[in-house]
C-alpha positions as CSV (number, residue, x, y, z in Angstrom):
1,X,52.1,-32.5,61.8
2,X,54.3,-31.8,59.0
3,X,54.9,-33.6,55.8
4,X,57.7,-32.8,53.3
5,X,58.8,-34.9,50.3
6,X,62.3,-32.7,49.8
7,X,62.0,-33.6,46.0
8,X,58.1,-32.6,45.6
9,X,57.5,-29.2,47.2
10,X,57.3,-27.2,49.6
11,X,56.3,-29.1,52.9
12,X,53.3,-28.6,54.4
13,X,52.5,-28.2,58.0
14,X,48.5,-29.0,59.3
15,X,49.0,-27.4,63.0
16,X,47.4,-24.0,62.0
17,X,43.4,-23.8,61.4
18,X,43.2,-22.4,57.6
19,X,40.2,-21.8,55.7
20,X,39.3,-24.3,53.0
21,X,38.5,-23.5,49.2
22,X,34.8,-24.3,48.4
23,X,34.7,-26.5,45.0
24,X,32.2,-26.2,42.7
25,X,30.3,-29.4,42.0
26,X,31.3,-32.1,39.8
27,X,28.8,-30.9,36.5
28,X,29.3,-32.1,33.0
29,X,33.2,-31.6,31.6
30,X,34.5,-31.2,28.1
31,X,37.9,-31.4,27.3
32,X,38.5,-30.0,23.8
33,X,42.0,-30.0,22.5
34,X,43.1,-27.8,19.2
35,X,46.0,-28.1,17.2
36,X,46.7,-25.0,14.5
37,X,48.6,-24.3,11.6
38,X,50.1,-28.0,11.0
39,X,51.4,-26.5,7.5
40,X,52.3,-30.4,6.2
41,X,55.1,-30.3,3.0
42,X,56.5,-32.4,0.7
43,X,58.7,-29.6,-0.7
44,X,61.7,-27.3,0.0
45,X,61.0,-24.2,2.0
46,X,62.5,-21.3,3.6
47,X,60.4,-22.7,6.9
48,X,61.0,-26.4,6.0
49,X,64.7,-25.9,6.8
50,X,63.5,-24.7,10.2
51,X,61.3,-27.3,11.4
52,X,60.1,-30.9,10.0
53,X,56.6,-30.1,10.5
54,X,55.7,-34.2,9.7
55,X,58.1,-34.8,12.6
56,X,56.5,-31.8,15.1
57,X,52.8,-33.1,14.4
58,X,54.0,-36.6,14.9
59,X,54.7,-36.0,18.6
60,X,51.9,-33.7,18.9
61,X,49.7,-36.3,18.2
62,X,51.7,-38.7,20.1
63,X,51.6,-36.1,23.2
64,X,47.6,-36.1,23.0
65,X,47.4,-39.8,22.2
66,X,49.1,-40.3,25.7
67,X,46.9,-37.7,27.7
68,X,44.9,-39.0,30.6
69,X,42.3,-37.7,30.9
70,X,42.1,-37.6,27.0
71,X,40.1,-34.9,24.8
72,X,36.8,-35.3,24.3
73,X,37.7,-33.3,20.9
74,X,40.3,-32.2,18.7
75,X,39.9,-29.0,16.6
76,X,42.4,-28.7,14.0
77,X,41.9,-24.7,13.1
78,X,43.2,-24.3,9.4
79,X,46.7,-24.4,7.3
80,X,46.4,-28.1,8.4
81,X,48.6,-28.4,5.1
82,X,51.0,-26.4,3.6
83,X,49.4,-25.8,-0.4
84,X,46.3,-27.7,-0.3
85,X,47.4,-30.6,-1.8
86,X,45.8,-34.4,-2.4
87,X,49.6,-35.6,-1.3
88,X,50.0,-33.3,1.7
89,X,46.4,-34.1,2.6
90,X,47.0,-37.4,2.4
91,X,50.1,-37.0,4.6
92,X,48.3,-35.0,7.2
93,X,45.8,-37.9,7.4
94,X,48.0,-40.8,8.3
95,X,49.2,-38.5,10.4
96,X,46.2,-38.1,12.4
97,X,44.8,-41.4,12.0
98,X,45.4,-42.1,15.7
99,X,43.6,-39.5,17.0
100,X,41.1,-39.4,13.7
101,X,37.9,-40.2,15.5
102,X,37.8,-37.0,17.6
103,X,39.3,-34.8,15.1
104,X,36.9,-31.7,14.1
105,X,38.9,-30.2,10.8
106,X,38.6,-26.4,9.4
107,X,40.6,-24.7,6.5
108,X,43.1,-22.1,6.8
109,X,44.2,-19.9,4.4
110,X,46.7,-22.4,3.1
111,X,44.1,-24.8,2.3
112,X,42.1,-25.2,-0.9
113,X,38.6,-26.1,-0.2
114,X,38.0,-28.4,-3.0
115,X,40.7,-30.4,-1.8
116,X,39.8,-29.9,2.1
117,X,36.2,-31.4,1.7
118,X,37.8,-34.6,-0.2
119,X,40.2,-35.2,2.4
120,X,38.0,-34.9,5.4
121,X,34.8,-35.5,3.7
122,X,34.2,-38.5,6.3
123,X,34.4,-36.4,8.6
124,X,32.3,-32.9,7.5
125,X,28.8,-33.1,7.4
126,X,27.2,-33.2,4.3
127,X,24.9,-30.0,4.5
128,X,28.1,-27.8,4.1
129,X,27.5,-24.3,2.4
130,X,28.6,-24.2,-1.1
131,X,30.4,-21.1,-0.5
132,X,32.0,-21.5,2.5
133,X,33.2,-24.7,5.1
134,X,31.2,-23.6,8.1
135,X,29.2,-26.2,10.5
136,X,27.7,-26.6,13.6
137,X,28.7,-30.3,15.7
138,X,25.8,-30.8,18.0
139,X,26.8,-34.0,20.0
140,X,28.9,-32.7,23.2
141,X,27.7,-30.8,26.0
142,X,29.0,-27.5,24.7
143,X,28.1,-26.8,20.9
144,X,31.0,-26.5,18.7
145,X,30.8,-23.5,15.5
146,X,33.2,-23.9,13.1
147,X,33.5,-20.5,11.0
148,X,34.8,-20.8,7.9
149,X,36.6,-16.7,6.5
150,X,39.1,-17.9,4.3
151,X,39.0,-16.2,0.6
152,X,39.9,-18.4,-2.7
153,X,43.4,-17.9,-3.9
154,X,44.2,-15.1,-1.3
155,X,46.1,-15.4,1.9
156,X,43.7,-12.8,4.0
157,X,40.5,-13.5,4.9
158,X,36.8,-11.9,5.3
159,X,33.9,-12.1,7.6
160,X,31.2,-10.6,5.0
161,X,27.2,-10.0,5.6
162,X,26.5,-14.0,4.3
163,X,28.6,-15.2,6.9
164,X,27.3,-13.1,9.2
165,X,23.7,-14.1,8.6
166,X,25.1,-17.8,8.5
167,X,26.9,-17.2,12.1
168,X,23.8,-15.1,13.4
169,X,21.4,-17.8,12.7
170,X,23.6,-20.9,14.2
171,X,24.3,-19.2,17.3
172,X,20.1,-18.4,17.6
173,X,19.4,-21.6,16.6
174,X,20.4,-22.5,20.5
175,X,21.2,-21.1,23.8
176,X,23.5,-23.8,25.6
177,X,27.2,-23.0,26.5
178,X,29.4,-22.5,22.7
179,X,32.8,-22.5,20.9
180,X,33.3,-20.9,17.7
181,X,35.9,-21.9,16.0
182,X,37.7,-20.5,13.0
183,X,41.1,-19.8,11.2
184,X,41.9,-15.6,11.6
185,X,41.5,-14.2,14.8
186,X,39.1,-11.0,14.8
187,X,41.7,-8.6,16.2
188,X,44.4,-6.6,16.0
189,X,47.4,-8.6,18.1
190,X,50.1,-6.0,17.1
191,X,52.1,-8.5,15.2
192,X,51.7,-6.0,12.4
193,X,52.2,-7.9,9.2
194,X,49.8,-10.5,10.2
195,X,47.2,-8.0,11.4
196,X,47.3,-6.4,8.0
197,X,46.7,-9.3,5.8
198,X,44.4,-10.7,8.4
199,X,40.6,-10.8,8.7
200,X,38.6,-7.9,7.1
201,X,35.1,-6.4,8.3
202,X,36.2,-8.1,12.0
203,X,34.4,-5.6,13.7
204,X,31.5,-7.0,12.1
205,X,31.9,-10.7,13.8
206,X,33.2,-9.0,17.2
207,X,29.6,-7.4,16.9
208,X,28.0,-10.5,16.4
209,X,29.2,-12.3,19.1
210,X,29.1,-9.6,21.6
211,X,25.3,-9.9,20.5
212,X,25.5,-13.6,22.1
213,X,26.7,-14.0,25.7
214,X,26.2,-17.9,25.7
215,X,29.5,-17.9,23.2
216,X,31.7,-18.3,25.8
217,X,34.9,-18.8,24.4
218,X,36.3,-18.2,20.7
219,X,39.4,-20.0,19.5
220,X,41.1,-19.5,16.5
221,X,44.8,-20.2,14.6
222,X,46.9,-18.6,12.3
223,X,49.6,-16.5,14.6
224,X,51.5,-19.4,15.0
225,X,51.4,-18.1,19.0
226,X,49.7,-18.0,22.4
227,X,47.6,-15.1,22.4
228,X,44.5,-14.0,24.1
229,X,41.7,-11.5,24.7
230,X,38.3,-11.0,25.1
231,X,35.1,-9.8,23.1
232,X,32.9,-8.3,25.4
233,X,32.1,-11.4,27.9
234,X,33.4,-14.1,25.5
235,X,37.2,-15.5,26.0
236,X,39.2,-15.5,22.5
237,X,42.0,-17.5,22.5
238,X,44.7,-18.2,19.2
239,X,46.8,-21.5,19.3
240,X,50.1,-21.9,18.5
241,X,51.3,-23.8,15.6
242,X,52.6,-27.4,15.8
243,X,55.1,-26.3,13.3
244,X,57.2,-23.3,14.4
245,X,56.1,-20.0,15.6
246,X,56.7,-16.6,14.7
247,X,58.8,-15.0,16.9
248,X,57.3,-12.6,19.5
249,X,58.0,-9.2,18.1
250,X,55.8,-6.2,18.1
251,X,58.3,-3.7,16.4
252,X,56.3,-2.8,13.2
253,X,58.8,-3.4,10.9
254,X,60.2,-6.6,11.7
255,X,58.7,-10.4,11.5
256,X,60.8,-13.4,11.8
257,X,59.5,-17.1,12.4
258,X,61.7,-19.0,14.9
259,X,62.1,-22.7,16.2
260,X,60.3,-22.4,19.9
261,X,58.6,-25.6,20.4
262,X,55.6,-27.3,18.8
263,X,52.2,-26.7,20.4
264,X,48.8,-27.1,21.4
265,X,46.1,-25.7,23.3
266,X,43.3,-27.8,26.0
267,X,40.1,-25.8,26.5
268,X,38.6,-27.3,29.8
269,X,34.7,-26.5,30.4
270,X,33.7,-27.2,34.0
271,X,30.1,-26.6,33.7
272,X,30.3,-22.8,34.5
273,X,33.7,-21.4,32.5
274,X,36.7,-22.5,30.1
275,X,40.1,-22.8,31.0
276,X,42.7,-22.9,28.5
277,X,46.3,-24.2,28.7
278,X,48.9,-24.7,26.6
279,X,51.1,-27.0,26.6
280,X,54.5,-27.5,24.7
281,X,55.8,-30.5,23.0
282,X,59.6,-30.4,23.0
283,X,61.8,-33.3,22.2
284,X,61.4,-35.9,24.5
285,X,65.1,-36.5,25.2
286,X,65.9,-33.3,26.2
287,X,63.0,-32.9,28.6
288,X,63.2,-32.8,32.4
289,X,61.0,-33.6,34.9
290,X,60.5,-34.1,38.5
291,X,57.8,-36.3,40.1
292,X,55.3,-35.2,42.0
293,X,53.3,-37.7,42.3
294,X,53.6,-38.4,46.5
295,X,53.1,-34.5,47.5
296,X,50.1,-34.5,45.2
297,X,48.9,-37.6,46.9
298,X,49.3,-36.0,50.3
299,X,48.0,-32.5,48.9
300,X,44.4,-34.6,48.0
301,X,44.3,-36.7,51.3
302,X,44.5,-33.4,53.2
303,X,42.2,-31.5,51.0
304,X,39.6,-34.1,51.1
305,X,40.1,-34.5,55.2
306,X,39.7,-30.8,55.8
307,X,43.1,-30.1,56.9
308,X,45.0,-26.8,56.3
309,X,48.0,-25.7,54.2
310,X,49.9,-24.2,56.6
311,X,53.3,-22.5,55.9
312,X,56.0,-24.0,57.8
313,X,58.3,-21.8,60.3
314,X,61.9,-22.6,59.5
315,X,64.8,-20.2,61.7
C-alpha cells in the first residue's frame, strides 16, 4: 500500500518488511524554555535603531504563550533589561506578565542587582546571598541552578572560590538530573571580543561541574547566538537573544550585531537526556508554512500499527 499527501512529504509505501525504532518509555518530561538577553530600553541606541526589542519580546512571549505542549519553565538568563532600570524593569514585567507564573529570572551583566531583586522579588526566594543572585528551584523533576557571575559596575564577569563553594555545595546537596543556569558561558566560542571581556577563572567552574556528572546540561546567555558544547559529559548550550544577534563572525578583528530574527531556546528532558531546539520568531506576516498535519497523522497510525517506512520505487 502506498500513501502520499503530494503537499506533506514524501509518500510512503508499507509493502517492504522494515525494522521498527524501539521507544523509550513514557518517564517524567520537563519542558524548560529560556529566553536571553531581552536588553528592554526606553532610550536611543546605536542597537535600538536595529531592532524594537519591546516589540521582539512581545512576540516571543506571544510565540511561547501559544506553544502546545507549553513549558513547564521559562528561564530568562540575564541583560533582561538594557541599564537596570526601575522603568525598564517595569517594562520588562508587563511584558512578561502572560507568561509570569513560569518565569525563573537571572541578571546579566546589564542588570543592576539592587534593582533586579525589586523587580522580581516575588519571584526570588528570599534566602538569596547578599553577594551574589544565585538559587536553587527544587519543585520540577529536574533541579534548576541558577548561577549568578556578574561583577558590580563592570561588563565581564567572574566565577571566584565563594561561588565556587556556593555551586559545589548546591550541586552535593542532591543527586537527581540538573540545569545550571547562568549569564556568561564558561568558554572560549571564538567570537573574540566577547570571549575577552567574558567570564574569568572559567576553568574553575568547568572543573566543578566536570566534578558532577548528574549536571546534565548547562545553559547560559550573553552571545546573543546559538552555540553549543560540552564540559566533560554535561551539554552547554548559549541562547540567542530576543533582541538581535551578533553577527556570526570569527575573524578576530571584526564584530558587528545584525537584525537575524528574535529567539529562543526549548530544553526537552525525557527522563534519560536533554534535547535542545531553537526556534525563531520572525514576523508573522512574512512567514510561510505548509501543513503537515495529515502525513503526520498517517506517519503515527503506521508507527503505532507496526508497519514500515518503505521508500517508494518511481521510474
Amino acid at each position: 500500500m502506498i500513501w502520499k499527501d503530494p503537499a506533506a512529504g514524501p509518500p510512503i509505501d508499507s509493502s517492504a518488511d522494515a525494522p521498527r525504532p524501539v521507544s523509550s518509555p513514557n518517564l517524567c518530561t520537563v519542558l524548560i524554555a529560556q529566553i536571553s538577553d531581552c536588553h528592554i530600553r526606553d532610550r536611543a541606541s546605536t542597537f535600538g535603531r536595529l531592532v524594537d526589542t519591546t516589540e521582539t519580546l512581545i512576540r516571543v512571549v506571544e510565540h511561547l504563550r501559544a506553544l502546545d505542549p507549553a513549558p513547564d519553565v521559562v528561564l530568562a538568563t540575564g541583560d533582561l533589561t538594557d541599564d537596570g532600570t526601575s522603568a525598564q524593569y517595569s517594562a520588562l514585567r508587563s511584558i512578561l506578565a502572560p507568561i509570569a507564573d513560569r518565569i525563573v529570572p537571572l541578571p546579566g551583566n546589564h542588570d543592576e542587582s539592587r534593582e533586579f531583586r525589586q523587580a522580581f522579588a516575588d519571584l526570588l526566594p528570599d534566602n538569596l546571598p547578599k553577594e551574589h543572585c544565585s538559587y536553587v528551584v527544587d519543585h520540577h523533576p529536574v533541579r534548576l541552578v541558577g548561577l549568578d557571575t556578574t561583577l558590580p559596575g563592570r561588563h565581564d564577569g567572574r566565577f571566584d572560590s565563594s561561588l565556587e563553594s556556593w555551586l559545589e555545595e548546591s550541586l552535593t546537596a542532591d543527586a537527581r538530573p540538573t540545569v545550571v543556569f547562568t549569564h556568561f558561558p564558561p568558554f572560549e566560542t571564538g567570537l573574540k571580543f566577547m570571549d575577552q571581556s567574558g567570564l574569568a577563572d572559567a576553568d574553575r567552574l568547568q572543573a566543578t561541574i566536570s566534578r558532577h556528572p548528574h549536571v546534565r546540561l548547562l545553559v547560559a546567555g550573553h552571545l546573543h547566538r546559538s552555540i553549543q558544547t560540552t564540559i566533560n559529559t554535561t551539554l552547554v548550550s548559549i541562547c540567542p537573544s530576543t533582541g538581535n544577534q551578533l553577527k556570526l563572525d570569527l575573524h578576530p578583528d571584526r564584530a558587528a550585531a545584525i537584525d537575524e530574527p528574535p529567539a529562543f531556546q526549548l530544553h526537552r528532558w525525557d527522563g534519560e537526556r536533554f534535547v535542545t531546539h531553537t526556534g525563531l520568531v520572525r514576523n508573522p506576516e512574512l512567514v510561510q508554512t505548509v501543513d503537515l498535519g495529515n502525513y503526520a497523522a498517517e506517519v503515527r497510525r503506521r508507527h503505532e500499527a507496526g508497519e514500515p517506512f518503505s521508500k517508494v520505487v518511481t521510474s
